[in-house]
ChimeraX commands (.cxc) that place a marker at each C-alpha (Angstrom):
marker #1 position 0.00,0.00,0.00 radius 0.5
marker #1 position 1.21,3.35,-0.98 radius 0.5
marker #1 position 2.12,5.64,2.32 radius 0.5
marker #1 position 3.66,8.02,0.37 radius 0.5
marker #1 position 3.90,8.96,-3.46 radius 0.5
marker #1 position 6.83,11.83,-2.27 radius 0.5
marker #1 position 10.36,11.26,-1.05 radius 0.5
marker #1 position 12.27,13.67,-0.04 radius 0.5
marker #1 position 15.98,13.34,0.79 radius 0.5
marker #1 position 17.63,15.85,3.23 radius 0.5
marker #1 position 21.39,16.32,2.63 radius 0.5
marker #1 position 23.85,18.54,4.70 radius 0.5
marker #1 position 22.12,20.86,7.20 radius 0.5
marker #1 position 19.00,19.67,6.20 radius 0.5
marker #1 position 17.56,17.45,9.44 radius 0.5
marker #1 position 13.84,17.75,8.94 radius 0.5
marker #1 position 11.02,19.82,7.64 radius 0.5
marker #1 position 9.53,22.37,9.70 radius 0.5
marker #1 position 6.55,22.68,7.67 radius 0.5
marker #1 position 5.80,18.70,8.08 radius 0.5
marker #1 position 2.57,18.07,10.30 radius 0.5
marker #1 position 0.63,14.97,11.57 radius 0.5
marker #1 position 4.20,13.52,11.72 radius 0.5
marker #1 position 4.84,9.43,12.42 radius 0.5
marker #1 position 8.34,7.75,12.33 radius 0.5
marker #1 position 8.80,4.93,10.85 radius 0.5
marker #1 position 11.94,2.02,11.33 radius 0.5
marker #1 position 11.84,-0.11,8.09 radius 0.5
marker #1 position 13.95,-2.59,7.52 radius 0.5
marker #1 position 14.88,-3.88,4.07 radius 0.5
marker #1 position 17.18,-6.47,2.16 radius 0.5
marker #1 position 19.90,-4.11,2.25 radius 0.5
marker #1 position 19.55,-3.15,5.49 radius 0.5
marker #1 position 18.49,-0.15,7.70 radius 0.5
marker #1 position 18.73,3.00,6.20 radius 0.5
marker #1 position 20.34,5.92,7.42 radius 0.5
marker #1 position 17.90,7.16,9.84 radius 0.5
marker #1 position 13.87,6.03,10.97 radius 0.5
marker #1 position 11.65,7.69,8.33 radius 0.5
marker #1 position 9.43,10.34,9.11 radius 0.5
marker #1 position 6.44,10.15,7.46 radius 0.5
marker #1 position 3.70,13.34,7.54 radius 0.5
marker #1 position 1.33,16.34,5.45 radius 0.5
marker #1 position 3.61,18.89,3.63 radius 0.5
marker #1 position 0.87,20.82,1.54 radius 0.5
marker #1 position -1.72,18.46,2.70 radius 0.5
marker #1 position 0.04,16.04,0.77 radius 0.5
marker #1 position 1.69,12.63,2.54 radius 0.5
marker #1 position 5.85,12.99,1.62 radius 0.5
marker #1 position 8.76,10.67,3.54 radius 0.5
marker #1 position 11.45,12.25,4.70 radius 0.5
marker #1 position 14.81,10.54,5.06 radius 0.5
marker #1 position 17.85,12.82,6.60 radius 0.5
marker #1 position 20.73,11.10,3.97 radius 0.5
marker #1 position 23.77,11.51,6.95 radius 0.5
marker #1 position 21.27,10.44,9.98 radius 0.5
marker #1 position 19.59,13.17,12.11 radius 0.5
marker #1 position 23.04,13.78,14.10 radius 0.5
marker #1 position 25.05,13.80,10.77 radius 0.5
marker #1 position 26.78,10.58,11.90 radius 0.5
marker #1 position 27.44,8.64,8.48 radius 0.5
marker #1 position 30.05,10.21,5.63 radius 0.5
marker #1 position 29.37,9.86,2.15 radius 0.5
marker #1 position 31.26,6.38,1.64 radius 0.5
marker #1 position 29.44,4.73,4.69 radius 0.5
marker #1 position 25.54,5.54,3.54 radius 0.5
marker #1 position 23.28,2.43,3.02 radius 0.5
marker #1 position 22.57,3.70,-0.57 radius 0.5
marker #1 position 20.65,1.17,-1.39 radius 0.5
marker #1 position 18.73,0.49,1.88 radius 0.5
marker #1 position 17.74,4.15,1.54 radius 0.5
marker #1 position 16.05,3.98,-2.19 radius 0.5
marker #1 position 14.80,0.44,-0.73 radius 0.5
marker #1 position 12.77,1.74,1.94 radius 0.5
marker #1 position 11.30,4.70,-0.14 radius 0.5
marker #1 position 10.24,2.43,-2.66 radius 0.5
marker #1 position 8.71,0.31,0.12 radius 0.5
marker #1 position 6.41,3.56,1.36 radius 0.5
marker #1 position 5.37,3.19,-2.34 radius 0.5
marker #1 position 7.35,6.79,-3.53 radius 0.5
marker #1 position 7.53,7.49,-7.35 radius 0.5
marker #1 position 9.46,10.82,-7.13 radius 0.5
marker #1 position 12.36,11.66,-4.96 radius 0.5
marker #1 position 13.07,15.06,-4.66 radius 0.5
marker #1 position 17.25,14.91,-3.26 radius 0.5
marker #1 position 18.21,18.06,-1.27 radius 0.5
marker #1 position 22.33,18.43,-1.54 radius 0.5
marker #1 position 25.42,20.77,-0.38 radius 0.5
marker #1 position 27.50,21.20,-3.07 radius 0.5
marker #1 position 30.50,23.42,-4.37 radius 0.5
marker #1 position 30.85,25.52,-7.42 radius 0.5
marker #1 position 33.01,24.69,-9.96 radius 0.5
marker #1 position 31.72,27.97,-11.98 radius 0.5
marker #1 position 32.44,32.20,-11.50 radius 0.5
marker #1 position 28.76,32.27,-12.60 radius 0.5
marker #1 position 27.02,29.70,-9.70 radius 0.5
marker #1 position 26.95,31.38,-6.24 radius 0.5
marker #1 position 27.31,30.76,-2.80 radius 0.5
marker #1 position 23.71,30.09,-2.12 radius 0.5
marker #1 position 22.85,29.60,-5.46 radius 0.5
marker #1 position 20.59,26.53,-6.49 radius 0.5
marker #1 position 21.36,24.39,-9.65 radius 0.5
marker #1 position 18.86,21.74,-10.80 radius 0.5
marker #1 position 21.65,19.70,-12.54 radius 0.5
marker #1 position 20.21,16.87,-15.42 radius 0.5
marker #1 position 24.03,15.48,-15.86 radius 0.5
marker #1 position 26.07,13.15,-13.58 radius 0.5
marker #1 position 29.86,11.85,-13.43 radius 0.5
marker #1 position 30.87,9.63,-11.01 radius 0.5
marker #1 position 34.04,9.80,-9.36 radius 0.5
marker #1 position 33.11,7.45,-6.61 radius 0.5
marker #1 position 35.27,4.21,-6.10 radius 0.5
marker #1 position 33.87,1.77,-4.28 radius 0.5
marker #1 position 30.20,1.88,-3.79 radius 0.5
marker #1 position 27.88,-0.71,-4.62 radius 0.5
marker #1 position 25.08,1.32,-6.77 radius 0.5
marker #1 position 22.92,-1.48,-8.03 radius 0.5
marker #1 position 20.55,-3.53,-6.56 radius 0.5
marker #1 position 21.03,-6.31,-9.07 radius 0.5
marker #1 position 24.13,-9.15,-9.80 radius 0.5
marker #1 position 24.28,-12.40,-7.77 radius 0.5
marker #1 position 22.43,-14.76,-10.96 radius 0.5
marker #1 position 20.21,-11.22,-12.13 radius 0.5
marker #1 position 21.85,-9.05,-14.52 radius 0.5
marker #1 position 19.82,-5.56,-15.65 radius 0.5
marker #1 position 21.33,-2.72,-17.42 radius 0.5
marker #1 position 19.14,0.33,-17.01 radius 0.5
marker #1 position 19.28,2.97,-19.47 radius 0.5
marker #1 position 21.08,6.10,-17.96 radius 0.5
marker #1 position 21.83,8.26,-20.77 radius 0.5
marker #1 position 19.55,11.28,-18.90 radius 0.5
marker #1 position 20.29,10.17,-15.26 radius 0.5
marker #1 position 17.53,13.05,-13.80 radius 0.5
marker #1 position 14.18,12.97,-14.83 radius 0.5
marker #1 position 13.23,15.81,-17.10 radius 0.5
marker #1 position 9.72,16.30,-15.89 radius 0.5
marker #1 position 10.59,16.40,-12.16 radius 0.5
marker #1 position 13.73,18.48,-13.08 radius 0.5
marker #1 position 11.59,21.36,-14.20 radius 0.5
marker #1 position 8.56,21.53,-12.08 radius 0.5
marker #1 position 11.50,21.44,-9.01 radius 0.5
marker #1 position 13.16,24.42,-11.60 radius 0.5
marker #1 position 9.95,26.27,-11.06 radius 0.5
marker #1 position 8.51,25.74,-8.43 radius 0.5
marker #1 position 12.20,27.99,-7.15 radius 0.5
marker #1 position 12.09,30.52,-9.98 radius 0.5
marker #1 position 7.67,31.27,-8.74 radius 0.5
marker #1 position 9.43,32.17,-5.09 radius 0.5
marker #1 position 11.76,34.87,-5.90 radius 0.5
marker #1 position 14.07,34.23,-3.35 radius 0.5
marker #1 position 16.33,37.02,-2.55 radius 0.5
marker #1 position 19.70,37.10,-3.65 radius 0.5
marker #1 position 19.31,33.66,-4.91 radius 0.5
marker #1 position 19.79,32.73,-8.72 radius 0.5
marker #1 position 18.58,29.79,-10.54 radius 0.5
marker #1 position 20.98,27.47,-12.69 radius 0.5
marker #1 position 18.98,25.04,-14.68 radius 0.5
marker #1 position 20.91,22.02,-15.77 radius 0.5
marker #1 position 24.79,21.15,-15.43 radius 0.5
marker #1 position 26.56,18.39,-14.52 radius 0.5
marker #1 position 27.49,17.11,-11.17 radius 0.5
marker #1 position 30.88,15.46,-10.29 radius 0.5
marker #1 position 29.88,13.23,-7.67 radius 0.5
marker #1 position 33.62,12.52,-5.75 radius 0.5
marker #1 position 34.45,9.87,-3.24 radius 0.5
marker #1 position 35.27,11.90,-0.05 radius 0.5
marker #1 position 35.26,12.32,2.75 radius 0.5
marker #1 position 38.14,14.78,1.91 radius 0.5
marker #1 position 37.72,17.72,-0.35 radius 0.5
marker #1 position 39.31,17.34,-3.90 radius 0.5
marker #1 position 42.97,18.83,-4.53 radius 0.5
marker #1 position 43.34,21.79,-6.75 radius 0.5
marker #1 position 44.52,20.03,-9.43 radius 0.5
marker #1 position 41.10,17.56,-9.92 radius 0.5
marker #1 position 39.25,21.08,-9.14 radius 0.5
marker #1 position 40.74,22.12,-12.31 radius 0.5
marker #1 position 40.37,19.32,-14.10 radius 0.5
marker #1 position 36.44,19.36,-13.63 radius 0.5
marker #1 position 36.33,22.70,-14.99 radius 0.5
marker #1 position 38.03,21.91,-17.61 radius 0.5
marker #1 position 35.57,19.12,-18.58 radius 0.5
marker #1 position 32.97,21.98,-18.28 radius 0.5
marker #1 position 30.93,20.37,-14.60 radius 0.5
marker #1 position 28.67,22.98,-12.74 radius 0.5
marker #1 position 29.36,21.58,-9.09 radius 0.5
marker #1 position 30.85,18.92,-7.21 radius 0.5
marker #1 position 29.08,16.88,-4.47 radius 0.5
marker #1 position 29.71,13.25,-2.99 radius 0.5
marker #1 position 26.13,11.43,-2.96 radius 0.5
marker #1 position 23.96,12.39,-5.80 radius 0.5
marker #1 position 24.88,9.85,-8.50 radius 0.5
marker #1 position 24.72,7.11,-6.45 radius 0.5
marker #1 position 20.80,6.93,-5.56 radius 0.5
marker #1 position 20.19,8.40,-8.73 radius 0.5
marker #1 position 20.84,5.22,-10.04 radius 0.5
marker #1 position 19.69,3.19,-7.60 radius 0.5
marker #1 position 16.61,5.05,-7.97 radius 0.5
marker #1 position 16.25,4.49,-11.67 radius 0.5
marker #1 position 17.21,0.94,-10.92 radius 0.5
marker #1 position 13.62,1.17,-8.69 radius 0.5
marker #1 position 11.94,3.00,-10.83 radius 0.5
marker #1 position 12.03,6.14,-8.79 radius 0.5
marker #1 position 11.67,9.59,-10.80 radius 0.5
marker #1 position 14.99,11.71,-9.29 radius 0.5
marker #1 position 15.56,15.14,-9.39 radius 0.5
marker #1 position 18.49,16.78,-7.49 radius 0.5
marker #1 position 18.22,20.66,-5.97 radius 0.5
marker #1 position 21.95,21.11,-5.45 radius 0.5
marker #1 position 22.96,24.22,-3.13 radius 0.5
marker #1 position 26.24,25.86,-2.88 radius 0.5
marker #1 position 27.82,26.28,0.01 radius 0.5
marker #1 position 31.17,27.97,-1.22 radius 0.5
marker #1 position 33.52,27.82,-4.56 radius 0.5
marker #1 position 35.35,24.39,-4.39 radius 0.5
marker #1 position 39.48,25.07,-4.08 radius 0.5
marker #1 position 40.22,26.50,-7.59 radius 0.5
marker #1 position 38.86,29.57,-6.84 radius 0.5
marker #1 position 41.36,32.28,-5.63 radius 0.5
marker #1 position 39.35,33.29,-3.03 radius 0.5
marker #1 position 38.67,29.71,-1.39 radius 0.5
marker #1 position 41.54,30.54,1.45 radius 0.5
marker #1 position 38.76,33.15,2.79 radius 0.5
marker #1 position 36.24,30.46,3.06 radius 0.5
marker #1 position 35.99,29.39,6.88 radius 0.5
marker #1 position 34.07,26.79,8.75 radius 0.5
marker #1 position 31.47,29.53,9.64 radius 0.5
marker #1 position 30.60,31.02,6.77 radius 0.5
marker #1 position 29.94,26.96,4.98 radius 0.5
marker #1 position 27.87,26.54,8.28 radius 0.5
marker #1 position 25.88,29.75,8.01 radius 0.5
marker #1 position 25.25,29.03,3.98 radius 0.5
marker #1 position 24.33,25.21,5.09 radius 0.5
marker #1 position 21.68,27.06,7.18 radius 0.5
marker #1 position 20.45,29.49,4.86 radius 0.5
marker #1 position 20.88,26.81,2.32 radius 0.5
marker #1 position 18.23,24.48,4.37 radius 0.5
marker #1 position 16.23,27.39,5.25 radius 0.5
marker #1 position 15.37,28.34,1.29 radius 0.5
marker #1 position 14.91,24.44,0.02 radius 0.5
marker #1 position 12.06,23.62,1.96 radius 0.5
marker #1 position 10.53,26.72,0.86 radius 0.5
marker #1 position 11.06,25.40,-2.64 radius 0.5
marker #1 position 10.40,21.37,-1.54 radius 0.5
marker #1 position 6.48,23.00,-0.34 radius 0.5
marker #1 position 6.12,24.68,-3.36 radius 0.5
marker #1 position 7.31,21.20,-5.68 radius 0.5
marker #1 position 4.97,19.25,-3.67 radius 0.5
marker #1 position 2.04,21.29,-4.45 radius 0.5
marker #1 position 2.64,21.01,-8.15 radius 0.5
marker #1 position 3.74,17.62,-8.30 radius 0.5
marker #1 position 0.59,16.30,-6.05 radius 0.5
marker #1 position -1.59,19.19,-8.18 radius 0.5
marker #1 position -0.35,16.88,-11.70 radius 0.5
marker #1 position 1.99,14.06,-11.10 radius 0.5
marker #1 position 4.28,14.15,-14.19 radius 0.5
marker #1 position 5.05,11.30,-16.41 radius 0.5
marker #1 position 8.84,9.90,-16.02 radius 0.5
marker #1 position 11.11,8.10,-18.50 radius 0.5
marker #1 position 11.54,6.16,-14.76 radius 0.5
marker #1 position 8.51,4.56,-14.08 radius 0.5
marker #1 position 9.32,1.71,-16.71 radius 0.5
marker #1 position 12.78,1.68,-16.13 radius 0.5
marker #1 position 13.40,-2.31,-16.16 radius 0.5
marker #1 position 10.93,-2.81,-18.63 radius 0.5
marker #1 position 13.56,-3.57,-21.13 radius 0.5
marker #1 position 16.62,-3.81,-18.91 radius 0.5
marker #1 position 16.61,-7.31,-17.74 radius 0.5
marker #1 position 18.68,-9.63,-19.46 radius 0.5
marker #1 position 18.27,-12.79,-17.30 radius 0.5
marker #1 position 15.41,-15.22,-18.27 radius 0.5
marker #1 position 13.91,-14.52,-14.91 radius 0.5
marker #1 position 12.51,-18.60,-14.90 radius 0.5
marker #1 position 16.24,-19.38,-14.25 radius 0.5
marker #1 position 16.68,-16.73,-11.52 radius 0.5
marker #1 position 17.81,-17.90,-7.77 radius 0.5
marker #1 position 14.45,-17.90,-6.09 radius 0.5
marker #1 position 16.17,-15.87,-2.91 radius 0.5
marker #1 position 17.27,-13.52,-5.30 radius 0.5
marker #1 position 13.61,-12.70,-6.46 radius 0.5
marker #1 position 12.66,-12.73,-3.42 radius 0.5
marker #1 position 15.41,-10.09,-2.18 radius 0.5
marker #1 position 14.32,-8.11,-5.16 radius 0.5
marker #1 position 10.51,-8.60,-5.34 radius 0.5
marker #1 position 9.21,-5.08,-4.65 radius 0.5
marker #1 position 11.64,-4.61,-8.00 radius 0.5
marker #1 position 10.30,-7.62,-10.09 radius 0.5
marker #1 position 6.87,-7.83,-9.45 radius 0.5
marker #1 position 5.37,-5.67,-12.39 radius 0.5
marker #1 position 7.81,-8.40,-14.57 radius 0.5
marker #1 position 7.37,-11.48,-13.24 radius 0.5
marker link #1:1,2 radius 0.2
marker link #1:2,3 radius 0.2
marker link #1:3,4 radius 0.2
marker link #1:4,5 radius 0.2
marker link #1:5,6 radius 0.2
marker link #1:6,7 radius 0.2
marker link #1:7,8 radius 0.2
marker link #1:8,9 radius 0.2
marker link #1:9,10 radius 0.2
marker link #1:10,11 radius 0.2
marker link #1:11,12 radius 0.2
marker link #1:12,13 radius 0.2
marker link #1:13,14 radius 0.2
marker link #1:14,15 radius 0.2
marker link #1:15,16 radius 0.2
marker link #1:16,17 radius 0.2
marker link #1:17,18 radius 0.2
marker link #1:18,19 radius 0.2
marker link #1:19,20 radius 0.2
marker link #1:20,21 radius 0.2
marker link #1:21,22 radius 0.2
marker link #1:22,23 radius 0.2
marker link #1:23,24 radius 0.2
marker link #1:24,25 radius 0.2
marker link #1:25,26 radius 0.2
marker link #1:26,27 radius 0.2
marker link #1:27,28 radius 0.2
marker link #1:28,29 radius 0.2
marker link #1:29,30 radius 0.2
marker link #1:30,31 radius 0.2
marker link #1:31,32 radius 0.2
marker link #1:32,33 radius 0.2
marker link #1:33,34 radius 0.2
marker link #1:34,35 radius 0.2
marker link #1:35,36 radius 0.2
marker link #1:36,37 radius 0.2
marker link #1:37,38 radius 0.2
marker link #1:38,39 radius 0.2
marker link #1:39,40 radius 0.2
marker link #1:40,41 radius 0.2
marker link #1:41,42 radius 0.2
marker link #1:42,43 radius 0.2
marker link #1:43,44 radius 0.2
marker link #1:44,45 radius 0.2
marker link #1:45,46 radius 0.2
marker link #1:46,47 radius 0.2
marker link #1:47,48 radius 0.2
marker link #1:48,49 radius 0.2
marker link #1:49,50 radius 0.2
marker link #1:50,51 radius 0.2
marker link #1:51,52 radius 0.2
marker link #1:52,53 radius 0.2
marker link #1:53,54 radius 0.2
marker link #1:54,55 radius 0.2
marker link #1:55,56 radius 0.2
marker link #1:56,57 radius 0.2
marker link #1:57,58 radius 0.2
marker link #1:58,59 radius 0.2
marker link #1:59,60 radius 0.2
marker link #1:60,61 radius 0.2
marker link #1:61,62 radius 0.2
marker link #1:62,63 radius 0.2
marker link #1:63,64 radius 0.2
marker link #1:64,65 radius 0.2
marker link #1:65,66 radius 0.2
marker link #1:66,67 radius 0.2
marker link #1:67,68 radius 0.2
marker link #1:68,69 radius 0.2
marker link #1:69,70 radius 0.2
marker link #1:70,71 radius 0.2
marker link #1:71,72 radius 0.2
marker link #1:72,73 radius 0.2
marker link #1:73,74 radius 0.2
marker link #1:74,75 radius 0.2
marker link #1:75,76 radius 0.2
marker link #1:76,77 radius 0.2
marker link #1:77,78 radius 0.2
marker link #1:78,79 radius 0.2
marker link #1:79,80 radius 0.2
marker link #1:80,81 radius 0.2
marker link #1:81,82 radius 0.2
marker link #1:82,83 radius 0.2
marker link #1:83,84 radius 0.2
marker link #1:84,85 radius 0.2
marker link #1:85,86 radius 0.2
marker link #1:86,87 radius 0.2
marker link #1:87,88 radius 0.2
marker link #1:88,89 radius 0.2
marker link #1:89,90 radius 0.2
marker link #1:90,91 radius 0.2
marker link #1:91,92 radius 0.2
marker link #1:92,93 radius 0.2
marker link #1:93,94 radius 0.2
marker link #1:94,95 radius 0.2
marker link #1:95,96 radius 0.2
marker link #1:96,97 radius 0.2
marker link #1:97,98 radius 0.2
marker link #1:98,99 radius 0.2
marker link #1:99,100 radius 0.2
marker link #1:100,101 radius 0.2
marker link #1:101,102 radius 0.2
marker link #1:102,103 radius 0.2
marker link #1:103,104 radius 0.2
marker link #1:104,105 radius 0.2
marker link #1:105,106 radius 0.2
marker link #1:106,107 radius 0.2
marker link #1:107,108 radius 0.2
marker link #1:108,109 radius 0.2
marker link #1:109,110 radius 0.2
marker link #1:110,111 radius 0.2
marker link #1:111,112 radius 0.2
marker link #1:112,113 radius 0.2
marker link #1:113,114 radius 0.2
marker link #1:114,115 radius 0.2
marker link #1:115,116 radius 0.2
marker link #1:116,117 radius 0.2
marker link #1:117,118 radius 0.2
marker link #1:118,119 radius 0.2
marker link #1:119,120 radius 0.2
marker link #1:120,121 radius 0.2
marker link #1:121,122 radius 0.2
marker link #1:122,123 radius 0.2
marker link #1:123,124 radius 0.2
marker link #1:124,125 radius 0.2
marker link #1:125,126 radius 0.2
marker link #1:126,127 radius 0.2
marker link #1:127,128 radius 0.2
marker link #1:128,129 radius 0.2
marker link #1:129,130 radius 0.2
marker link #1:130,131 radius 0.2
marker link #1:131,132 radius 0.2
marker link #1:132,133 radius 0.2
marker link #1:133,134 radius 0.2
marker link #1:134,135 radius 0.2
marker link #1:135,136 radius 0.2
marker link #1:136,137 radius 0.2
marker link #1:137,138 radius 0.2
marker link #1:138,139 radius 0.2
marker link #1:139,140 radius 0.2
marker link #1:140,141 radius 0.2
marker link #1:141,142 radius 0.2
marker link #1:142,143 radius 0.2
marker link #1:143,144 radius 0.2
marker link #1:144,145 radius 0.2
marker link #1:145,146 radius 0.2
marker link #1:146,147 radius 0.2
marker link #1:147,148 radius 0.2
marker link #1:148,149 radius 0.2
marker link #1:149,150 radius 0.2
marker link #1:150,151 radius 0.2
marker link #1:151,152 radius 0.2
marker link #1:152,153 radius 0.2
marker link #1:153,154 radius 0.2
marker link #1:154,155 radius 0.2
marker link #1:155,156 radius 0.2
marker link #1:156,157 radius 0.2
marker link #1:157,158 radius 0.2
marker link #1:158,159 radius 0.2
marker link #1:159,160 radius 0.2
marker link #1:160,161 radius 0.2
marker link #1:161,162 radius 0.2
marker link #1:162,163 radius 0.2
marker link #1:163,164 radius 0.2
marker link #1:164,165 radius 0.2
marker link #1:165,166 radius 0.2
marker link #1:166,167 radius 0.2
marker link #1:167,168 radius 0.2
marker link #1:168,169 radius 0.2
marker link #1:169,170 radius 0.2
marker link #1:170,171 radius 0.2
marker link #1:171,172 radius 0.2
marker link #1:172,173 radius 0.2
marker link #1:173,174 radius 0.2
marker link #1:174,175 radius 0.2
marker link #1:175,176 radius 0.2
marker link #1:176,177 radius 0.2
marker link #1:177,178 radius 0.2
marker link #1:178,179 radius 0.2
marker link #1:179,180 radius 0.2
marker link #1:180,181 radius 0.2
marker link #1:181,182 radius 0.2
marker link #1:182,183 radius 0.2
marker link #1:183,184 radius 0.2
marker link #1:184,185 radius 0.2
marker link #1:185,186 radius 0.2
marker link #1:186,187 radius 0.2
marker link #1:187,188 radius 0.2
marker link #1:188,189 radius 0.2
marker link #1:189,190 radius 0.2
marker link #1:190,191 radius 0.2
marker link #1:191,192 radius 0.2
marker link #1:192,193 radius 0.2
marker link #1:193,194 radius 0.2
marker link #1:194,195 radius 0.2
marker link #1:195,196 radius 0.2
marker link #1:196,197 radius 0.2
marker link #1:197,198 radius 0.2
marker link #1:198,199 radius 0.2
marker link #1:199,200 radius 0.2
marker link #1:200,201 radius 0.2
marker link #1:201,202 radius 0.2
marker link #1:202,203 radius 0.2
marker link #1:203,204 radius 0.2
marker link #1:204,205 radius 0.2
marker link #1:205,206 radius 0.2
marker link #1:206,207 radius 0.2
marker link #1:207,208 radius 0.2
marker link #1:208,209 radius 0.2
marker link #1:209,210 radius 0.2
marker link #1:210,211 radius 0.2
marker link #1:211,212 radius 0.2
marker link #1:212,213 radius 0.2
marker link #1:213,214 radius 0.2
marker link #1:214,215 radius 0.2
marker link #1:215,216 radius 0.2
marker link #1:216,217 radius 0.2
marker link #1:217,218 radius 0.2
marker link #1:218,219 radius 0.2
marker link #1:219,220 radius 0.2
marker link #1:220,221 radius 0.2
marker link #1:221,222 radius 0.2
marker link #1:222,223 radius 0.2
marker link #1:223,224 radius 0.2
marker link #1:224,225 radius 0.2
marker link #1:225,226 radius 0.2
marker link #1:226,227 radius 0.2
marker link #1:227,228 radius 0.2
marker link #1:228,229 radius 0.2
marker link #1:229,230 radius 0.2
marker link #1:230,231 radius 0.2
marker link #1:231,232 radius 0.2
marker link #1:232,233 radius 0.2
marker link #1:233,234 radius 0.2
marker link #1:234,235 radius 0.2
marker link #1:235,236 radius 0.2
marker link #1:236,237 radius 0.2
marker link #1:237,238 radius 0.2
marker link #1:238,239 radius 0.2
marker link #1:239,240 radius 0.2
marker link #1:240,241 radius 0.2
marker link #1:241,242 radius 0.2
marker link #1:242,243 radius 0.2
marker link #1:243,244 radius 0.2
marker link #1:244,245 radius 0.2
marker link #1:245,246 radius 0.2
marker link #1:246,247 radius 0.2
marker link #1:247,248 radius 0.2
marker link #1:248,249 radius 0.2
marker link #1:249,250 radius 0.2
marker link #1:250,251 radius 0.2
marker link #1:251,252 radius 0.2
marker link #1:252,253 radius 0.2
marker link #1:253,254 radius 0.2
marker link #1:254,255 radius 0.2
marker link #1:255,256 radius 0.2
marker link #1:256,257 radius 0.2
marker link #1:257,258 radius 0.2
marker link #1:258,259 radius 0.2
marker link #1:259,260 radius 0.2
marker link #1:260,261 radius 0.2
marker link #1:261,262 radius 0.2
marker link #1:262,263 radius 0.2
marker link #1:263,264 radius 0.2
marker link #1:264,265 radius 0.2
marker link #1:265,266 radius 0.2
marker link #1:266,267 radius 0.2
marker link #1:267,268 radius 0.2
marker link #1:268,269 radius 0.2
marker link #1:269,270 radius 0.2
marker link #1:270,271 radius 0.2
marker link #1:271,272 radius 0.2
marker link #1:272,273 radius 0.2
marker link #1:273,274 radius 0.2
marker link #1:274,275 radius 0.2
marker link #1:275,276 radius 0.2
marker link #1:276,277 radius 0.2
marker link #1:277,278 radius 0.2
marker link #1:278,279 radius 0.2
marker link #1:279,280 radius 0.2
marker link #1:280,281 radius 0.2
marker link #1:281,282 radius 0.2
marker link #1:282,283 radius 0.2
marker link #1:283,284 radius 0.2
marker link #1:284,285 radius 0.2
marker link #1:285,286 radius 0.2
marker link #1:286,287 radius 0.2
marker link #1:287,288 radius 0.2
marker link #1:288,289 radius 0.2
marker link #1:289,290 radius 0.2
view
């Protein structure tokens, strides 16, 4: 049964929405594991949305030790077809802001050693990623900002995300380099449950916000622990004035996403000659296909 049709996923300084009401928490448990935190469950807009803090409540995981894939599991559990992913990022461009927000629609992945599919082990799918965000959710997200005006905030729609490793920042040298191939900003979680959610047929959209410039600027010396603290606030402050206003639209007319058939065509295995724990593990997955 469907709890929830939203997710929302609350990155750096982002702990909850204040605007949530008629909240429950909810421990779920999935073949992956526990995700990062309980998930809250409540009416944003008069509209039902999970909420999932990505680091834990007390920021306690890192990048490299989030349950990825127990965190898309247990969305997809609620029954959520659209994640909305809420992320601190830095600027790789003169042009994008501290406190700027960039809807990006490209990924590269930098990471090393994550595991960002659900499938292997005797099942073997190949999603199509070509357009890792969905389009649909991109822009009403795109809007929904641009209708609010915020002050002193601009609007970057598209551009690609380097999604790095961490926990450590990157050197000045691969700061460069992702200029050079022409990326927007640099984070260290979006890719990965982008395609996990594709992989679960999840529509994703990111709202990345910068905190600072990442080291090749020639002012990043000046940046200091307080002022990425006090733009983390503001930063958390502004999104869930633009998360409210996305809800409302995409409860108003739920959009159509290149993600909601996903695996249609992605499965290579004859699923007949699939282990039977393995379709098991990966029912909530299979079940439109088998």
């Amino acid at each position: 049964m469907t709890q929830a049709q939203i997710g929302i996923i609350g990155g750096s300084g982002l702990y909850k929405m204040s605007d949530l009401k008629n909240i429950k928490e909810i421990t779920i448990e999935t073949p992956f594991g526990n995700p990062s935190d309980v998930l809250v469950l409540g009416d944003l807009a008069e509209t039902t949305v999970a909420f999932l803090p990505r680091h834990g409540r007390n920021h306690h995981l890192s990048p490299s030790e989030l349950p990825f894939r127990a965190n898309i599991y247990a969305l997809k559990q609620l029954g959520v077809e659209y994640i909305i992913s809420a992320s601190a990022v830095g600027s790789l461009r003169e042009e994008i802001k501290p406190l700027d927000m960039v809807v990006p629609d490209q990924f590269v992945d930098r990471t090393k050693g994550r595991n960002s599919t659900f499938f292997g082990d005797g099942l073997v799918a190949h999603i199509a990623f070509g357009d890792p965000i969905c389009p649909n959710l991109a822009t009403i997200l795109s809007d929904a900002l641009e209708s609010l005006d915020l002050t002193g905030i601009s609007l970057h729609r598209g551009g690609t995300y380097i999604c790095m490793e961490g926990p450590a920042f990157s050197t000045e040298a691969e700061s460069n380099l992702y200029r050079s191939w022409g990326a927007s900003v640099i984070g260290m979680t979006n890719l990965t449950e982008a395609k996990l959610a594709r992989e679960a047929e999840i529509a994703y959209a990111t709202l990345a916000m910068v905190t600072d410039y990442d080291c090749w600027h020639q002012d990043h010396d000046h940046v200091t622990v307080d002022m990425v603290i006090a733009n983390l606030n503001r930063n958390a402050e502004n999104s869930q004035k633009v998360i409210l206003e996305a809800v409302k639209r995409i409860a108003k007319n739920p959009p159509s996403s290149i993600a909601h058939s996903a695996l249609k065509y992605a499965i290579l295995t004859n699923l007949e000659r699939v282990p039977q724990h393995i379709k098991d593990r990966l029912a909530l997955l299979l079940k439109k296909y088998i």
